[in-house]
N, C-alpha and C positions, 0 to 999 in steps of 0.2 A: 640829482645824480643821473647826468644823462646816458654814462655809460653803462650797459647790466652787468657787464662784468664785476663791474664798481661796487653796485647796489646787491649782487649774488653774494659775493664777498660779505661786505656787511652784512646782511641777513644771516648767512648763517655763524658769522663770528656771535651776532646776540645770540643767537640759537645756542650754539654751544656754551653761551656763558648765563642762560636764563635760571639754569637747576642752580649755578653758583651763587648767582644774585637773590635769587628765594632765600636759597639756604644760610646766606650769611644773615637774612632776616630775622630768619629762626632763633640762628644763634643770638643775634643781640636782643632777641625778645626775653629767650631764655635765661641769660646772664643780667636783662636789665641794663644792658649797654644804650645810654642814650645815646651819646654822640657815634657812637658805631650804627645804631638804628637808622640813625639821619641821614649819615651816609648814603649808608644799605639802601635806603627807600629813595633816597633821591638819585641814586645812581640806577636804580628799576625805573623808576619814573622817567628820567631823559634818552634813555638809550630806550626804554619801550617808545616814549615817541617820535624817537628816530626809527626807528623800525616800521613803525605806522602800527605797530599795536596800541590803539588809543582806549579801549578798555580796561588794559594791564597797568598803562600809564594812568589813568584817572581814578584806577584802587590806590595805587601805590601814591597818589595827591591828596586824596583821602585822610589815606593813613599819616602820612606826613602831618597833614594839616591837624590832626588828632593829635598826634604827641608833641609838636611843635607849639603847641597852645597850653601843652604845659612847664611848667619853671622847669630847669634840667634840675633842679636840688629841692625840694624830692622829688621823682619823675613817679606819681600816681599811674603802676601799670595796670592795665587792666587787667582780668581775673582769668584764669587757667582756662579756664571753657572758653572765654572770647577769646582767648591767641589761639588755641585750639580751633575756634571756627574760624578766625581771621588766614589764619597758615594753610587751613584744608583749602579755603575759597581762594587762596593765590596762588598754591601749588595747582589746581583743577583750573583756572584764569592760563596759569603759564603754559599747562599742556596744552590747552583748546590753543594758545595760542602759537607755540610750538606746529603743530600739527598743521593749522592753516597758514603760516608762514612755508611749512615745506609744502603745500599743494601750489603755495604762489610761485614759489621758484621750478616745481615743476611742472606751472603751466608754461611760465617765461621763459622755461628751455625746451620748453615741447618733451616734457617726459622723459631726459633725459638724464639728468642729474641724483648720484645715488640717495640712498633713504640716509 
């Protein structure tokens, strides 16, 4: 993306849509939604590594690669405590990465661009 305007733009469109992309997680962990899960996590996965957050993307390859390795009929969820720690550790992942996303944009505007 050689243009910033280009690359400002996208950053902050994931931005705005990173609390969506968690929370639809949630939901289909809650509901037991595989194919909504698959989705949800692959859709955090790609758009985090377009973004250049390759932490956010390599939880969410992870978790992918976990439930994808099992049969969708019966989809063996894991237990209340690990979604509970898996949800804490990618909501706390989204903000750290949130947060350093808007120091990049405003470093590349020179401090210009609102919070």
């Amino acid at each position: 993306m050689g243009d910033p305007e280009v690359l400002c733009g996208f950053i902050r469109r994931y931005e705005k849509m990173l609390d969506q992309r968690v929370e639809r997680l949630h939901h289909a962990l809650n509901t037991q939604d595989h194919e909504d899960w698959m989705d949800a996590v692959l859709s955090l996965k790609t758009s985090s590594a377009m973004a250049g957050a390759a932490a956010l993307s390599q939880l969410a390859a992870e978790l992918q690669d976990h439930l994808a390795k099992r049969p969708p009929d019966p989809v063996r969820w894991p237990v209340t405590d690990c979604l509970d720690s898996v949800m804490a550790k990618l909501r706390h992942l989204a903000k750290e990465t949130a947060r350093q996303l808007q120091l990049f944009l405003d470093r590349l505007s020179g401090g210009s661009q609102p919070a």
